[in-house]
N, C-alpha and C positions, 0 to 999 in steps of 0.2 A: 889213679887210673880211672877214665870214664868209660864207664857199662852203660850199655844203652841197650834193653834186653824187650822194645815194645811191646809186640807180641808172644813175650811169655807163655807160654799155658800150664796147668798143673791136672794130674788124674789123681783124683783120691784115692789111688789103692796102687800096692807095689805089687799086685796080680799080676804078673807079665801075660796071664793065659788071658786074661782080661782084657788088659792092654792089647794085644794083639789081636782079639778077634775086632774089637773096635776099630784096629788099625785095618782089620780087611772090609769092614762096611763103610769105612772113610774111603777106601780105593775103589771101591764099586761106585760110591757117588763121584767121586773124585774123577772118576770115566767118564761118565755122563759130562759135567760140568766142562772137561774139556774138550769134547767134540762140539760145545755148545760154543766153546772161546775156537777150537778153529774153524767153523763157520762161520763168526762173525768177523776173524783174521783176513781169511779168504776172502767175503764179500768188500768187507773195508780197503784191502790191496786193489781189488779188479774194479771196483769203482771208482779209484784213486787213479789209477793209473788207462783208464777206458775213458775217463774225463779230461785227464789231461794228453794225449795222443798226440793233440797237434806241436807240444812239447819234443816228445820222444822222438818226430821225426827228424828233429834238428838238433837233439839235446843240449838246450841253450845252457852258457854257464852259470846261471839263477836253479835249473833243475839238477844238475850236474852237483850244487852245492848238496843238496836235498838228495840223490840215490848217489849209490855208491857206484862205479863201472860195473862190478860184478852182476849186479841187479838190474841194470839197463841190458846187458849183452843178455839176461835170459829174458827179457821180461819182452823184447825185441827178435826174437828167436822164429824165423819165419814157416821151419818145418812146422810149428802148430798155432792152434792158436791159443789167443789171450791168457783161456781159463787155463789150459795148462801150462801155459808159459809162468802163471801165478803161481799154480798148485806146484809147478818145480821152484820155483823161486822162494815159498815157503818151508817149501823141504830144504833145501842148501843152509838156511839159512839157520833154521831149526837144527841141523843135524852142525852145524858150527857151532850155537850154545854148548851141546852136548863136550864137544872136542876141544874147547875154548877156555879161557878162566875168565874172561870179558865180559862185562854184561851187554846183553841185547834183548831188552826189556819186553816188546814184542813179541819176539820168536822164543822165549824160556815159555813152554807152556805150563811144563811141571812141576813138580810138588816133592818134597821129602821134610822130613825133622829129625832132628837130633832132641835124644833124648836119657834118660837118664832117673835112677833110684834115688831118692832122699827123703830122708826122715816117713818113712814109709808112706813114701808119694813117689808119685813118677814126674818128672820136670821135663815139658819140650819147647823146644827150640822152633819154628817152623819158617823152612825156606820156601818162597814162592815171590812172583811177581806179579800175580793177578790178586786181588781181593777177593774175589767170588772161594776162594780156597780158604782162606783166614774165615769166612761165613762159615764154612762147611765146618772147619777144625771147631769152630767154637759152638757148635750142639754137642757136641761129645766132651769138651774139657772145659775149664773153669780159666779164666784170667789170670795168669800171676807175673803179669810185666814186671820189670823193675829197670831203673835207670838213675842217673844222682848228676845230671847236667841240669835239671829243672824241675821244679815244684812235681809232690808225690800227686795222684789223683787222691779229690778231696774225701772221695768213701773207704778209702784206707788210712786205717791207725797208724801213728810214729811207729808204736810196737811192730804191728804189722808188719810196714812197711821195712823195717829193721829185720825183720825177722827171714823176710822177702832176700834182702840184699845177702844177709849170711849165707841164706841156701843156693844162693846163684852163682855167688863166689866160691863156695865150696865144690860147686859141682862147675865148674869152669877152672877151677885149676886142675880137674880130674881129665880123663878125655870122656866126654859125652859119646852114645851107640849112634849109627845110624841108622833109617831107615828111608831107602829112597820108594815112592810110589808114583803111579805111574811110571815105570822104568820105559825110560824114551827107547822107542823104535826108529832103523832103519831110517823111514818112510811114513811121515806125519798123518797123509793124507793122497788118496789114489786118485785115477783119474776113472771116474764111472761111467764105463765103458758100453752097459749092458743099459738098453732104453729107461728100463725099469727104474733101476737105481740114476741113472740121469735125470730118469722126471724127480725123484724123491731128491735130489740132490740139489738140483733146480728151483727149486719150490722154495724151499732152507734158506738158500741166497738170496734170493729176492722176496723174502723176507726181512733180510737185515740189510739189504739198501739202504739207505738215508732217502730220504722224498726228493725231489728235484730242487726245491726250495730250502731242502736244510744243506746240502751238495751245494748249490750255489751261495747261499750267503756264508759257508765256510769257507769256502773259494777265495769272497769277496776281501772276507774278514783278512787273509792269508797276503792276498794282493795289498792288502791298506798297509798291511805290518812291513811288506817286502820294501815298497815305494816309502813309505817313512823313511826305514835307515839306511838304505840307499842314498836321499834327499838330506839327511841329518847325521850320517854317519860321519864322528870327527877324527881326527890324523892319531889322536890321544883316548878316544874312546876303548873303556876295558870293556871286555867280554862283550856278552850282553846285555850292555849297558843303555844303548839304544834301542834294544827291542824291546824291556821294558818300559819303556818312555812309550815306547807306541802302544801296548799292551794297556801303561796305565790312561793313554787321550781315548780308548776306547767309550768311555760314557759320555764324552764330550757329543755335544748337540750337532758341534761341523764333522765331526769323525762318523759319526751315525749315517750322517747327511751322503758322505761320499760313498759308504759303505755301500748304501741304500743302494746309490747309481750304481756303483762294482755290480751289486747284485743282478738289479736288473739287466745291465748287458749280457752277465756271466749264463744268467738263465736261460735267453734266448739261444744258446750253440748247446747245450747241455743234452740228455736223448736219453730217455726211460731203456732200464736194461733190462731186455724181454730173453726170452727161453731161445730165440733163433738166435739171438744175441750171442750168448754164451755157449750155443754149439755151433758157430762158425767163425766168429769173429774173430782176426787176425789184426793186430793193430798195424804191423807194416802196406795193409792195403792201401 
């Protein structure tokens, strides 16, 4: 049977009183860190989508590939605008993780582990989708991966490692506790309503804009991939077979070359996203 156990972690002490206070100053950070991931959720959707508009008003079947219906009819919603047509779009879609067994990598904002006593240690488990979480868990706990599909890491012992695989296995044929943090609410993220919190709100987002020049040569880059396998796509072609082919001509000197043009045209229609921007702008205008 293959265990593929990466992010392992172990707590040197079966202190559960222990254990658990750590587990409420992992959630205190663990707050912070994700108001941090849905502000930059938020700016990355409404620049995404405030860029590309002249799409949404025809939703060509190239963009149609890339959102889902559901996401087009809010995100086109003309009782408001943009930013909230975003902020609902992020909520639906968040509060679908929640109710779902499906992954949706993007919208899983939160964090829980499983975890468990052995050999008077504590062994966890830690589910998440964001890395910035895996950072957090590992100030507090030690490494104890384990896996047997590929070579062990080289600063652990056979013993070690042996030793590793027994505890993992022992305590996975048991049922592991949970504990979920962050328990997702409701409602991800409000619309701020009151000037105050709009200016402070405001500020945050355009901050994590991308420059007009990193926006546009992602654009470009996007465009280069789409016209490849379009241009190359064969009758027999599997999966994504064709889009790593265009993925790997990326370092190619002619692929640069066009990119290059993509860019420059993409730039010139492109439009800095100001504060007026985002408290009036309606993309159906």
């Amino acid at each position: 049977m293959s265990t593929k156990i990466y992010d392992g972690m172990i707590f040197e002490s079966d202190n559960l009183t222990k254990f658990y206070n750590i587990i409420e100053k992992i959630d205190t950070e663990a707050k912070i860190i994700k108001d941090d991931l849905v502000i930059k959720l938020i700016a990355h959707k409404y620049q995404y989508y405030f860029d590309n508009k002249s799409s949404l008003e025809y939703i060509s079947n190239d963009f149609k590939r890339k959102i889902n219906e559901c996401d087009i009819k809010t995100i086109i919603n003309k009782k408001n605008n943009l930013l909230q047509n975003v902020l609902e779009l992020i909520n639906k879609r968040c509060r679908n993780v929640i109710n779902s067994t499906e992954r949706d990598v993007s919208y899983d904002l939160d964090l829980s582990i499983l975890f468990a006593p052995a050999n008077k240690k504590i062994l966890i488990y830690p589910y998440y989708e964001y890395r910035e979480y895996f950072d957090l868990l590992k100030k507090y706990f030690k490494d104890y991966g384990y896996w047997n599909n590929s070579d062990k890491p080289e600063d652990v012992s056979e013993k070690n490692w042996n030793i590793r695989r027994k505890t993992w296995n022992d305590v996975l044929d048991n049922k592991m506790l949970k504990y979920t943090l962050l328990n997702p609410n409701v409602s991800v993220v409000s619309y701020p309503y009151s000037p105050l919190e709009f200016n402070d709100f405001s500020i945050k987002l355009i901050q994590n804009f991308s420059s007009l020049e990193e926006r546009a040569a992602k654009y470009a880059q996007n465009k280069y991939i789409d016209e490849y396998v379009k241009n190359n796509q064969k009758p027999d072609s599997k999966g994504f077979e064709t889009v790593y082919q265009a993925i790997d001509s990326l370092e190619e000197e002619n692929t640069k070359n066009i990119i290059n043009k993509y860019t420059e045209e993409i730039l010139l229609s492109l439009q800095e996203i100001t504060v007026d921007i985002l408290t009036t702008y309606n993309i159906t205008e």
